[in-house]
BALOBA-1460 file (C-alpha; in Angstrom, 3 decimals):
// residues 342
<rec num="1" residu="x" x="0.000" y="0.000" z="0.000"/>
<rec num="2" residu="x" x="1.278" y="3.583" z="-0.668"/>
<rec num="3" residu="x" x="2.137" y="5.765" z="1.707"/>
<rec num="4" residu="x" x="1.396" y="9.592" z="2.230"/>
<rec num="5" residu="x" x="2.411" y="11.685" z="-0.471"/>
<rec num="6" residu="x" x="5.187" y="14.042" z="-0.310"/>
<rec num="7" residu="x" x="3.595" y="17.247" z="0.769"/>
<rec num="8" residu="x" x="6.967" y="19.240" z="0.217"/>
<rec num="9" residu="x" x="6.880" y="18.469" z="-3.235"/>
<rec num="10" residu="x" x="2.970" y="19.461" z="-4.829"/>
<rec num="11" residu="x" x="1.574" y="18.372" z="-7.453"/>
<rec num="12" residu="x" x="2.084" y="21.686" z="-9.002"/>
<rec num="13" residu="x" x="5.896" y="21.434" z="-8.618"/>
<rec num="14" residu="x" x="5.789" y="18.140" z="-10.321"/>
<rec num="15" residu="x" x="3.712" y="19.431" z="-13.519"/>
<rec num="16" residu="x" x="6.324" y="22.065" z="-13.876"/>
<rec num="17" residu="x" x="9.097" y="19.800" z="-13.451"/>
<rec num="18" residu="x" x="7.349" y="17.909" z="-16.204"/>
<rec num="19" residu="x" x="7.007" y="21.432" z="-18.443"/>
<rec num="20" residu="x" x="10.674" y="21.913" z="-18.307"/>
<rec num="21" residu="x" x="11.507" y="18.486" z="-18.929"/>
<rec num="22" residu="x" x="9.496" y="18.765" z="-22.421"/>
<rec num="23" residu="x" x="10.964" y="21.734" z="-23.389"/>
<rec num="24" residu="x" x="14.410" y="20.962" z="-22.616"/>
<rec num="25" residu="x" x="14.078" y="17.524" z="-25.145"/>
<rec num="26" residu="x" x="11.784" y="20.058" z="-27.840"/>
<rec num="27" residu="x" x="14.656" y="20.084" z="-29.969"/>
<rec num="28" residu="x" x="16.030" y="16.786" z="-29.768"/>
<rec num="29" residu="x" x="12.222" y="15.289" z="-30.617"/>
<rec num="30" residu="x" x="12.706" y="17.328" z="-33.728"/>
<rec num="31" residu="x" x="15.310" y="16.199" z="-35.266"/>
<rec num="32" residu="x" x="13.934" y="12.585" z="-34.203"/>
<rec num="33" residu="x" x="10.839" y="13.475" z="-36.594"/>
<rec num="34" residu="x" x="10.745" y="11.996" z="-40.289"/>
<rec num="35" residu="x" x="11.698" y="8.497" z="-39.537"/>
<rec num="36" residu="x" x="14.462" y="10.421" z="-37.599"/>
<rec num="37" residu="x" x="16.712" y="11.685" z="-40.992"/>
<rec num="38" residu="x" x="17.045" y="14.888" z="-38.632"/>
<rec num="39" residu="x" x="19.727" y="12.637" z="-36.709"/>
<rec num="40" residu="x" x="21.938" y="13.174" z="-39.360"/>
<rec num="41" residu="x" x="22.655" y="16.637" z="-38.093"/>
<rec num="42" residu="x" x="24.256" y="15.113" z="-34.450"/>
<rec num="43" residu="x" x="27.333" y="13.246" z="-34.027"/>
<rec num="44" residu="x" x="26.285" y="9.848" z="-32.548"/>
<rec num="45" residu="x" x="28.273" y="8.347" z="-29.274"/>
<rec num="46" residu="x" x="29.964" y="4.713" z="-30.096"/>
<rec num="47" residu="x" x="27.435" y="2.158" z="-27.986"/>
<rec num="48" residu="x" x="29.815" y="0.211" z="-25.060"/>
<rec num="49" residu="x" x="31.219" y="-2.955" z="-25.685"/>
<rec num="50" residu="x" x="29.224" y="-6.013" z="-24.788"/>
<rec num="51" residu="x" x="29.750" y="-9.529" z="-23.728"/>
<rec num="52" residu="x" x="28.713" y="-11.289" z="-26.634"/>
<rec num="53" residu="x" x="27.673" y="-14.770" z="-24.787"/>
<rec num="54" residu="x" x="28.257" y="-17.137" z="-21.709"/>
<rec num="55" residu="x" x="31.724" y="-17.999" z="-20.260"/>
<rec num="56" residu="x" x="30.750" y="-21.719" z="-20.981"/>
<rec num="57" residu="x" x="30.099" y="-23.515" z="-24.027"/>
<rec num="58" residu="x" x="26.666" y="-24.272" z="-24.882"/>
<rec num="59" residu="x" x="24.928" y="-26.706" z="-27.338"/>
<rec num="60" residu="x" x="21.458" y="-27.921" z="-28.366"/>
<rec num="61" residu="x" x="21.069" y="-31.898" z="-27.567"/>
<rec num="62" residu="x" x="18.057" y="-32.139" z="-29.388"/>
<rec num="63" residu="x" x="15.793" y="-31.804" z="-26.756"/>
<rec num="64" residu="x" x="12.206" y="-30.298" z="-27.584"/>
<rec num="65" residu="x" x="12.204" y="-26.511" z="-28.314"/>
<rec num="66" residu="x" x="8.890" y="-25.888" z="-29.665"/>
<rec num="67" residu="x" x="8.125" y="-22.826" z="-27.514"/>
<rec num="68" residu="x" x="11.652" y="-21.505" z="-27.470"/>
<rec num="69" residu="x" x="11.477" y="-21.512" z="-31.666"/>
<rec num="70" residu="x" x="7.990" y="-19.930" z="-31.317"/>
<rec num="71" residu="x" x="9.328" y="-17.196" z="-28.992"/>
<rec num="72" residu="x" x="11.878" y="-16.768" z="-31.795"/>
<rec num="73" residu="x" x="10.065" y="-16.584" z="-34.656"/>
<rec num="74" residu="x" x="8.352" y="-13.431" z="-33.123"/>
<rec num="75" residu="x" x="11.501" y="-11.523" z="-32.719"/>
<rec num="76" residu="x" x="10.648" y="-7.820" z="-33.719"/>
<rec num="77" residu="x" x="13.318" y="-6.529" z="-36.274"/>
<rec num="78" residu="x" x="14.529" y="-2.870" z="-34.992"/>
<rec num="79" residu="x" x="15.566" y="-0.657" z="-38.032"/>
<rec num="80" residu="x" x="19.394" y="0.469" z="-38.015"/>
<rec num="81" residu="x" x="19.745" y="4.275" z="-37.942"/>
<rec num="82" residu="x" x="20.507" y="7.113" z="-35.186"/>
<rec num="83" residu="x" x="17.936" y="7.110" z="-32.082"/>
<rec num="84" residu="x" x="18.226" y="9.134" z="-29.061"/>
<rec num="85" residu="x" x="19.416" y="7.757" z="-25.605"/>
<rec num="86" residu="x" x="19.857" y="9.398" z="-21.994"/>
<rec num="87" residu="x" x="17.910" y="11.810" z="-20.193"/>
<rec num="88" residu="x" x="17.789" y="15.632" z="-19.790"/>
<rec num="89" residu="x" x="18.189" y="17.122" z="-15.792"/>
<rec num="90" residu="x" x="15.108" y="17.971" z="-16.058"/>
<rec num="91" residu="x" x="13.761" y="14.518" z="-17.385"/>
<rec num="92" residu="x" x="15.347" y="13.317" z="-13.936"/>
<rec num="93" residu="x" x="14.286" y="15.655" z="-11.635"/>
<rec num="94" residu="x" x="10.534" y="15.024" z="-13.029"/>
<rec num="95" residu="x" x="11.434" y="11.211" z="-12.665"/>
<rec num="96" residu="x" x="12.400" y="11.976" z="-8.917"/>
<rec num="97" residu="x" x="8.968" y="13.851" z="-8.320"/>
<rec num="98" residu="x" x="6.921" y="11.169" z="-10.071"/>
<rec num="99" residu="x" x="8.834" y="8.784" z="-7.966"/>
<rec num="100" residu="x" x="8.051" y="10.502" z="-4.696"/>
<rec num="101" residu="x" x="4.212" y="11.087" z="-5.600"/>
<rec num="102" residu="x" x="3.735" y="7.248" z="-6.300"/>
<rec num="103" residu="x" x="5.633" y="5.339" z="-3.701"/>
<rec num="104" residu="x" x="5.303" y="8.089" z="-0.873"/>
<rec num="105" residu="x" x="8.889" y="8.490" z="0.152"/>
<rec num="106" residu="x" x="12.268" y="9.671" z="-1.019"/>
<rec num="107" residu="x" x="14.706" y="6.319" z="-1.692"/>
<rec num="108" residu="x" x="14.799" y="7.345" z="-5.477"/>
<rec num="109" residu="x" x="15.998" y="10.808" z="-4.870"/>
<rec num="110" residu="x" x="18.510" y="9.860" z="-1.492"/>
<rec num="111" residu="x" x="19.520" y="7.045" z="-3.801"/>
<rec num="112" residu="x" x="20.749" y="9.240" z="-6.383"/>
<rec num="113" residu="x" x="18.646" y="6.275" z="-8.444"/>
<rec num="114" residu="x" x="18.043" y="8.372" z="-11.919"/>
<rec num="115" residu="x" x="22.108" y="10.483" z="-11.637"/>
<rec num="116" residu="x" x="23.573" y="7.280" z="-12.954"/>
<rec num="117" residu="x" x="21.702" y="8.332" z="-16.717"/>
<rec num="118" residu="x" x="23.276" y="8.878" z="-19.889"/>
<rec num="119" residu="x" x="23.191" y="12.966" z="-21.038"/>
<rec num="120" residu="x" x="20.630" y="12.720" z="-23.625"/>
<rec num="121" residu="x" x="22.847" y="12.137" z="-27.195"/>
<rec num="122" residu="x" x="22.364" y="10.521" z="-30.696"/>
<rec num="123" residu="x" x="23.327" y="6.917" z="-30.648"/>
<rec num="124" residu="x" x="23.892" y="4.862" z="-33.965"/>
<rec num="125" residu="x" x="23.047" y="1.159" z="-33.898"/>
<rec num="126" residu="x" x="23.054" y="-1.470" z="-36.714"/>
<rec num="127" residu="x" x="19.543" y="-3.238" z="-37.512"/>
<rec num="128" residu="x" x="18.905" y="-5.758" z="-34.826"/>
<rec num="129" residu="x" x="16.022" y="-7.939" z="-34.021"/>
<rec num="130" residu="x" x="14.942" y="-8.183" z="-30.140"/>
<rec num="131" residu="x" x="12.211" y="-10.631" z="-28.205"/>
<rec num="132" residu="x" x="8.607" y="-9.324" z="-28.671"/>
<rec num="133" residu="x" x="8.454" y="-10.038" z="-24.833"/>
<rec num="134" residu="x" x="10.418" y="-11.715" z="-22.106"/>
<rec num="135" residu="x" x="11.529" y="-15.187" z="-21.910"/>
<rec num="136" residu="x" x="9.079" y="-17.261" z="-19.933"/>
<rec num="137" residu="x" x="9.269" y="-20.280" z="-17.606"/>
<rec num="138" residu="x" x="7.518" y="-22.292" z="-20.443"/>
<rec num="139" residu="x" x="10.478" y="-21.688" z="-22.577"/>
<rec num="140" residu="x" x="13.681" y="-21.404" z="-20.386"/>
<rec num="141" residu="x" x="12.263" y="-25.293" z="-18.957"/>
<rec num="142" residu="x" x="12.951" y="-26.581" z="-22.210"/>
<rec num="143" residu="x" x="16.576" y="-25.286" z="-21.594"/>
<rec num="144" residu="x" x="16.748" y="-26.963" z="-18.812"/>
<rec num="145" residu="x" x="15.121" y="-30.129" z="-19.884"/>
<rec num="146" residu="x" x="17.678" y="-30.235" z="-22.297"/>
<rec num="147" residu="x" x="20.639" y="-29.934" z="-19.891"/>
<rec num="148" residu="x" x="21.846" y="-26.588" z="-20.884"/>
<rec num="149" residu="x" x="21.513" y="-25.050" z="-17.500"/>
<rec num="150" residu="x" x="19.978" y="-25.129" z="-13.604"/>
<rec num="151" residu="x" x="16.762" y="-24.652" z="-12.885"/>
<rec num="152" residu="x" x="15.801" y="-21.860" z="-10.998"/>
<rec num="153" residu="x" x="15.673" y="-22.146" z="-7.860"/>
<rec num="154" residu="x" x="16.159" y="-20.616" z="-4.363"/>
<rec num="155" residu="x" x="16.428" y="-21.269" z="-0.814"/>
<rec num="156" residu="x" x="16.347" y="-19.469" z="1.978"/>
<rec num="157" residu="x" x="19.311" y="-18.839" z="3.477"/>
<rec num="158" residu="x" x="20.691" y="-18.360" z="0.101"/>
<rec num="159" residu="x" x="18.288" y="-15.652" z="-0.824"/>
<rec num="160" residu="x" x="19.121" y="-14.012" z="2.236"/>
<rec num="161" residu="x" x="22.281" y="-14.067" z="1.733"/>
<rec num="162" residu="x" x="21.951" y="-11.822" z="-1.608"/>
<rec num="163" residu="x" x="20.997" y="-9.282" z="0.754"/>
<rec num="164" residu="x" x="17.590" y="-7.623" z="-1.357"/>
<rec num="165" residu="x" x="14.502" y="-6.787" z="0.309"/>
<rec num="166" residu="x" x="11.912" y="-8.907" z="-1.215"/>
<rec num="167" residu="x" x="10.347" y="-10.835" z="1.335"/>
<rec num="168" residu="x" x="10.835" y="-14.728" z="1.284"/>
<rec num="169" residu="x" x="7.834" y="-16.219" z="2.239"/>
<rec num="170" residu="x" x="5.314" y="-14.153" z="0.476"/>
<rec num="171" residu="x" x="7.382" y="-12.300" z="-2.394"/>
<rec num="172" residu="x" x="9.622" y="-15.149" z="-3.182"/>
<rec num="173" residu="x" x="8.683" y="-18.900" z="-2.494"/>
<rec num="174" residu="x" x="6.012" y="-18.715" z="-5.288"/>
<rec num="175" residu="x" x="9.106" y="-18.170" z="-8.188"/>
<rec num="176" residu="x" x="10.994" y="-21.196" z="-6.687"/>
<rec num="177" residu="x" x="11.093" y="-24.207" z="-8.702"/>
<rec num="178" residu="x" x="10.498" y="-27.662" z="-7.880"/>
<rec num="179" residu="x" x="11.789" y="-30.611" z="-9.282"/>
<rec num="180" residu="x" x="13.027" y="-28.777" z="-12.519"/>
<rec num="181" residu="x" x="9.324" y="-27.362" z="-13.100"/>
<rec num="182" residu="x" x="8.118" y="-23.978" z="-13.059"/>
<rec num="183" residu="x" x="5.778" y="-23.459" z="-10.332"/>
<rec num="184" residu="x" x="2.061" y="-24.234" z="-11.110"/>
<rec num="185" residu="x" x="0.154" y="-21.535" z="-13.294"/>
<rec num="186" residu="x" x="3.167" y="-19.485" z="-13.791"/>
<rec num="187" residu="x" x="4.055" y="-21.063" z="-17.404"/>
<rec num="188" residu="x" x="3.622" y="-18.299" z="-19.103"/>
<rec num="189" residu="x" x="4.951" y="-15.711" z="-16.402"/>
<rec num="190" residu="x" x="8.652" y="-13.959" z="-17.076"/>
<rec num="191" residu="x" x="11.022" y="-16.200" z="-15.700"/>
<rec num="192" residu="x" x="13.362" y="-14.954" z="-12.499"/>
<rec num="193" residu="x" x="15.987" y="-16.123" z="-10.318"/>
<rec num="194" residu="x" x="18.040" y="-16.644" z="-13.294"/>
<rec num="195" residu="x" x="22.415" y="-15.223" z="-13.295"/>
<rec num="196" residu="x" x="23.588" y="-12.908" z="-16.328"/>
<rec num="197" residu="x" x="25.543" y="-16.087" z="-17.484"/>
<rec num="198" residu="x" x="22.141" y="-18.593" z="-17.304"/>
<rec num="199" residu="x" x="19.947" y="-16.308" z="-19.570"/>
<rec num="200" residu="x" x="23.330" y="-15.384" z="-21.598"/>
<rec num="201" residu="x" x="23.157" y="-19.236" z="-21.934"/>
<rec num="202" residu="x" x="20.019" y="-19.286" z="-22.852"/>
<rec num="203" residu="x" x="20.393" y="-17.219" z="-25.739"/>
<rec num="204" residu="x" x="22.774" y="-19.014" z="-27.062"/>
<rec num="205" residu="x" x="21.408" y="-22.250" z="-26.586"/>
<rec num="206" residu="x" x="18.401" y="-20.982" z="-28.197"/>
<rec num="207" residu="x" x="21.034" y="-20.038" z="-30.829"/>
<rec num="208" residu="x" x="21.956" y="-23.618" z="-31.475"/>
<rec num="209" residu="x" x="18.324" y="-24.300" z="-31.814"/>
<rec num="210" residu="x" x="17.540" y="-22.355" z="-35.052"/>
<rec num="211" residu="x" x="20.262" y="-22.290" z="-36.422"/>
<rec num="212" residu="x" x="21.707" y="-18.638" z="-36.168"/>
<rec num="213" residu="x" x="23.341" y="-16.887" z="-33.407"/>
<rec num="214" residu="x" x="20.974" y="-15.653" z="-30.285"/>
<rec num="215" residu="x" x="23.119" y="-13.132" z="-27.542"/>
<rec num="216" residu="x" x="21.086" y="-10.489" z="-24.697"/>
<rec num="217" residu="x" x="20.702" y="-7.332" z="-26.126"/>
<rec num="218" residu="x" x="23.162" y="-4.800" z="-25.547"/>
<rec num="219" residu="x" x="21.375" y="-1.798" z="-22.938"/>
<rec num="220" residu="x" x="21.200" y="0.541" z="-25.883"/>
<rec num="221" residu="x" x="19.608" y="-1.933" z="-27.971"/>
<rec num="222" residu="x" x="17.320" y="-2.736" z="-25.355"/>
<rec num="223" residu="x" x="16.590" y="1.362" z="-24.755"/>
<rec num="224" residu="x" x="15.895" y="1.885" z="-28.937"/>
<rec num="225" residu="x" x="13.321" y="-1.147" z="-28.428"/>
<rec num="226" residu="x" x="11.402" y="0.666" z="-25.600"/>
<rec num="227" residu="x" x="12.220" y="4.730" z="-26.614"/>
<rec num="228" residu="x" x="11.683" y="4.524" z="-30.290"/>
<rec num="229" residu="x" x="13.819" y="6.700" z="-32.700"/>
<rec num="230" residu="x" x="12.606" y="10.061" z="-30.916"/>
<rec num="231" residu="x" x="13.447" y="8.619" z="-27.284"/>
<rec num="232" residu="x" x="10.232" y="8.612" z="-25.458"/>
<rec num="233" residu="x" x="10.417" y="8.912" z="-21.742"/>
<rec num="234" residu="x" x="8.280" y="5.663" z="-21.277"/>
<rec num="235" residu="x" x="7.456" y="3.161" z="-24.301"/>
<rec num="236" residu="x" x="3.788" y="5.262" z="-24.613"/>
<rec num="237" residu="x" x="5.245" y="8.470" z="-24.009"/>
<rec num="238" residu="x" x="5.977" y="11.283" z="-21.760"/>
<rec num="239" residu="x" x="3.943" y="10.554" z="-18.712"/>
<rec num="240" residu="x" x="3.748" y="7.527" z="-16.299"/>
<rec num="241" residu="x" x="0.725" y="5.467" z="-16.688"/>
<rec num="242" residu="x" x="-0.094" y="2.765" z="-14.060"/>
<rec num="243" residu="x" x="-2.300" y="1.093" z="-16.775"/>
<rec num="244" residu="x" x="0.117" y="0.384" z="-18.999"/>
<rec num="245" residu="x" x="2.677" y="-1.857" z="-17.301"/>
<rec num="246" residu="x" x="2.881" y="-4.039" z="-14.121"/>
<rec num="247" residu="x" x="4.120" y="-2.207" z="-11.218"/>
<rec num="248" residu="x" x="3.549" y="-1.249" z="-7.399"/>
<rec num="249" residu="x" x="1.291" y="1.541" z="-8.821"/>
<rec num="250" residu="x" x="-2.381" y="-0.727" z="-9.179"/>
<rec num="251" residu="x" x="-0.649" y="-3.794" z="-9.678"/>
<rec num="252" residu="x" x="-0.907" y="-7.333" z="-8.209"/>
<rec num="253" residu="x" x="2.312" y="-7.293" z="-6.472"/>
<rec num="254" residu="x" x="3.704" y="-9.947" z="-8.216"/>
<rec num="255" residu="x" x="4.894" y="-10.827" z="-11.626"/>
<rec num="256" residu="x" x="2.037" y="-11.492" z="-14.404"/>
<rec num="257" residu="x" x="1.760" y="-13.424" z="-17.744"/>
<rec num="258" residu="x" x="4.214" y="-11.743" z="-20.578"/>
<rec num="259" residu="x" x="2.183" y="-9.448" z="-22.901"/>
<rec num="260" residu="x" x="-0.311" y="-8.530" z="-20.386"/>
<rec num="261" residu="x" x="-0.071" y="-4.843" z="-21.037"/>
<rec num="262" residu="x" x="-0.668" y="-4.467" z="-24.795"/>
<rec num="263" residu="x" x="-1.313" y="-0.413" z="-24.342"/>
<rec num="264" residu="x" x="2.337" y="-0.658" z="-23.095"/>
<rec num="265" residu="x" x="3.824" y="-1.260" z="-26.501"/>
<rec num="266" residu="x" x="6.744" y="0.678" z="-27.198"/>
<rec num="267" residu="x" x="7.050" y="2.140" z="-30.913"/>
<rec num="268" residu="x" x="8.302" y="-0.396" z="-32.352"/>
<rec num="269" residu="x" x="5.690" y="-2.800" z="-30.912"/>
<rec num="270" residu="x" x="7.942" y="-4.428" z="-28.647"/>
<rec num="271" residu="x" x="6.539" y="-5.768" z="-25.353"/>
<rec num="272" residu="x" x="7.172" y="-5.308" z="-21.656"/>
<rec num="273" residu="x" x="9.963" y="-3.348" z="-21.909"/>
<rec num="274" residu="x" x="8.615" y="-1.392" z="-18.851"/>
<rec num="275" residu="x" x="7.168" y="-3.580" z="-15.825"/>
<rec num="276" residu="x" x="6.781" y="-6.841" z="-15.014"/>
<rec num="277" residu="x" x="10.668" y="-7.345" z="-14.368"/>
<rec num="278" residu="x" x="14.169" y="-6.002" z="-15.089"/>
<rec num="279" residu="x" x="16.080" y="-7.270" z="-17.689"/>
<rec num="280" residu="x" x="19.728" y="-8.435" z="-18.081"/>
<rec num="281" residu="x" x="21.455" y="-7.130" z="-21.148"/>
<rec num="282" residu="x" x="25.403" y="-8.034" z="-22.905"/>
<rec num="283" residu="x" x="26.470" y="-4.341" z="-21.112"/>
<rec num="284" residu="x" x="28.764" y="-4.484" z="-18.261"/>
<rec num="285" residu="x" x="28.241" y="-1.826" z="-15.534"/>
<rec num="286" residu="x" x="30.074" y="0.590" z="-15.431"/>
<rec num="287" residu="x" x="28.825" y="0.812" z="-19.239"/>
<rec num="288" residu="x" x="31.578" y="2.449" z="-20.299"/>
<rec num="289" residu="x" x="34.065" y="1.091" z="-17.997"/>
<rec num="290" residu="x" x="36.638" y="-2.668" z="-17.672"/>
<rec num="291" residu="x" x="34.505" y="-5.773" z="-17.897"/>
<rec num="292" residu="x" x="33.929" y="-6.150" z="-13.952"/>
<rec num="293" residu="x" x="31.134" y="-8.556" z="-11.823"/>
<rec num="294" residu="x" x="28.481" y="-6.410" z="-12.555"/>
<rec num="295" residu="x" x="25.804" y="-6.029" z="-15.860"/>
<rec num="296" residu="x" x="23.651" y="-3.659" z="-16.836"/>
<rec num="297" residu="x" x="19.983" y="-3.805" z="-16.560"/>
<rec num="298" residu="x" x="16.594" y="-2.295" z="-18.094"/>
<rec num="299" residu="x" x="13.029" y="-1.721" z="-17.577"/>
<rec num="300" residu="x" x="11.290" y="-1.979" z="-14.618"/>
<rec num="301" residu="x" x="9.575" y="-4.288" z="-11.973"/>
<rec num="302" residu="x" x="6.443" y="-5.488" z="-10.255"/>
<rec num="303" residu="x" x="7.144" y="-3.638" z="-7.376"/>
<rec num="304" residu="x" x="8.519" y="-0.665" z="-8.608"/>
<rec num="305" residu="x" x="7.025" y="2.694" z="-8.674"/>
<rec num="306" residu="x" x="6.946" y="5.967" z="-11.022"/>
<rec num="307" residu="x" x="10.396" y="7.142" z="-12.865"/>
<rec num="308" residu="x" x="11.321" y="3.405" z="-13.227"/>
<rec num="309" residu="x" x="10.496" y="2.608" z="-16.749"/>
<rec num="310" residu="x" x="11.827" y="5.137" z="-18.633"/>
<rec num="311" residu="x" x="13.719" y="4.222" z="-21.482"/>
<rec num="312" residu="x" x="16.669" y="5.930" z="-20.234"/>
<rec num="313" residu="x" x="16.587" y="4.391" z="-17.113"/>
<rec num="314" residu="x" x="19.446" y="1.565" z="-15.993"/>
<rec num="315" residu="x" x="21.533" y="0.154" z="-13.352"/>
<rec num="316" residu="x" x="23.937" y="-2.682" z="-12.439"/>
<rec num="317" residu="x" x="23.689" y="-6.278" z="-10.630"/>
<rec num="318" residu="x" x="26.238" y="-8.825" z="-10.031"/>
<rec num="319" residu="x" x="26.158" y="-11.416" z="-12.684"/>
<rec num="320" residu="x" x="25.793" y="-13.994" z="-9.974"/>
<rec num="321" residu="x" x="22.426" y="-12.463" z="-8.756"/>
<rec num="322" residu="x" x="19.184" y="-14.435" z="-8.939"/>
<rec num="323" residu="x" x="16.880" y="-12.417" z="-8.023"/>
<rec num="324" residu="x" x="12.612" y="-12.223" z="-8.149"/>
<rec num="325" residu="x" x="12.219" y="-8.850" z="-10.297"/>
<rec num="326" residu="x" x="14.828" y="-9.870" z="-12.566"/>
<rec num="327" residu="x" x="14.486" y="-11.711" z="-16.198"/>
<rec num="328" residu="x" x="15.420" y="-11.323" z="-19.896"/>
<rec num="329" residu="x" x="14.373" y="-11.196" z="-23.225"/>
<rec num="330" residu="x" x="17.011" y="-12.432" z="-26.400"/>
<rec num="331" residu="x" x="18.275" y="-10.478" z="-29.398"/>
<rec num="332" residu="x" x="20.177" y="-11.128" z="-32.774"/>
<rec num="333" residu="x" x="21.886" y="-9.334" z="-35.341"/>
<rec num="334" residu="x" x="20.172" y="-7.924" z="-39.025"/>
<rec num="335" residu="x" x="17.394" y="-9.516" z="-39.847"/>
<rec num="336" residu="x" x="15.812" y="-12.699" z="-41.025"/>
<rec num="337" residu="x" x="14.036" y="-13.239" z="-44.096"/>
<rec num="338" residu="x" x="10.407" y="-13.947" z="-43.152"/>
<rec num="339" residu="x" x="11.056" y="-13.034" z="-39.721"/>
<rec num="340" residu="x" x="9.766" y="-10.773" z="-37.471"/>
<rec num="341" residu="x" x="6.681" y="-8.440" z="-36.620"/>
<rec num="342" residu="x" x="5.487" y="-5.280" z="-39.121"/>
């Protein structure tokens, strides 16, 4: 349940927070306009290196994969081209308000939660193709089934170990699987408690399956899927709507089926880039820094609040993590011929 709302910071304050922050990226959306061929007049920013894959080999062993190839053949092909990335002051200051308004306190802004943003700047990517939504449990058991990684599961004095705040027996037990099965009537749900290297796997065992190579999609990648060319704040647009993803704000507290919040499409019709769960992508964290125990992640969660969700929005984990607000979604490079969504 929320708590009381900020009264320091009025609702007024956080409309003209919101003011600024549109006319500080006015310009920017322009040259985004016409498919974004104003982008030619900025100098793009080279993307960070990624980690292309697992540090272990990984093979198909013929296992079934029906679900895994269906997931696949959906991926949503992302034109090449400039895009924007990052965030304006104001953009984060209006994320920090939001923030406040919707959870009732002040971790976001005593966190310094939104500082760690890119300056909003042109980025140039290749064409790439990206998951229409997150991998489920459906899908990553047939991984498993096929030896090509643990299940996920969890105990309790491991989870507490990991140190986050989710409670165990009400927040985490129900994502725990048993016996190498997803927990009943959560087949089609994202699947969680999964390390950077176990959904890099993944993707590359996926990979194996059809035939062409399958990596996590780098964090810019992942931000042009959910922004667009023009870099919307959220995949919809400028403003935060609770009806449009699965968070803290209205939500069940808990993770839901993938594609439950069509409205929530980003431009490119990709799905649940905002919501539901954070997603691992081939980034280290520091982005722009050595290759260290820490990747970068996207989107939002189930139990996150306002300001989270924004395309421009990211932070790092420890690859080892397994954690309950936590999944992934796969990408690949160009495009296929009869592939993907138009």
């Amino acid at each position: 349940m929320l708590g009381p709302v900020i009264a320091s910071r009025p609702r007024s304050s956080v409309l003209a927070r919101r003011r600024r922050a549109l006319a500080g990226v006015g310009l920017v959306t322009a040259l985004a306009a016409c498919g974004g061929g104003g982008l030619e007049l900025a100098r793009p920013a080279p993307p960070p290196p990624i980690v292309p894959g697992p540090d272990r080999p990984v093979r198909w062993a013929g296992g079934e994969a029906g679900l895994s190839r269906a997931a696949d053949a959906q991926m949503v092909t992302i034109p090449g081209g400039r895009s924007i990335a990052g965030s304006t002051p104001e953009e984060r200051a209006a994320a920090y308000d939001e923030h406040a308004l919707t959870s009732g306190g002040t971790a976001a802004r005593d966190g310094g939660w939104f500082d760690r943003e890119e300056d909003r700047h042109v980025v140039e990517l290749p064409t790439f193709r990206v998951d229409l939504m997150p991998v489920t449990n459906a899908a990553y058991a047939e991984f498993v089934a096929d030896g090509g990684g643990p299940a996920p599961t969890m105990d309790e004095a491991t989870w507490q170990a990991q140190g986050f705040r989710q409670r165990w027996p009400d927040e985490v037990v129900r994502h725990v699987w048993r016996a190498d099965r997803p927990p009943p009537g959560r087949e089609d749900h994202p699947v969680v408690l999964v390390t950077w290297d176990d959904a890099a796997a993944y993707c590359a065992w996926r990979g194996e399956v059809v035939g062409q190579p399958r990596r996590l999609p780098s964090a810019h990648e992942l931000e042009k899927a959910a922004r667009g060319v023009e870099g919307r704040f959220y995949p919809w647009g400028v403003t935060f709507d609770p009806a449009r993803l699965n968070s803290a704000v209205g939500g069940p507290r808990d993770t839901v089926p993938v594609g439950s919040y069509p409205d929530g499409q980003s431009p490119f019709g990709v799905l649940d880039t905002a919501g539901n769960v954070f997603q691992w992508t081939a980034t280290p964290w520091p982005p722009r820094g050595p290759r260290g125990p820490r990747m970068t992640v996207r989107g939002s969660a189930w139990d996150d609040h306002a300001g989270l969700g924004r395309g421009a929005a990211w932070h790092g984990r420890p690859r080892t993590a397994r954690h309950v607000i936590v999944g992934f979604r796969c990408a690949a490079p160009g495009a296929a011929a009869g592939r993907g969504r138009t």
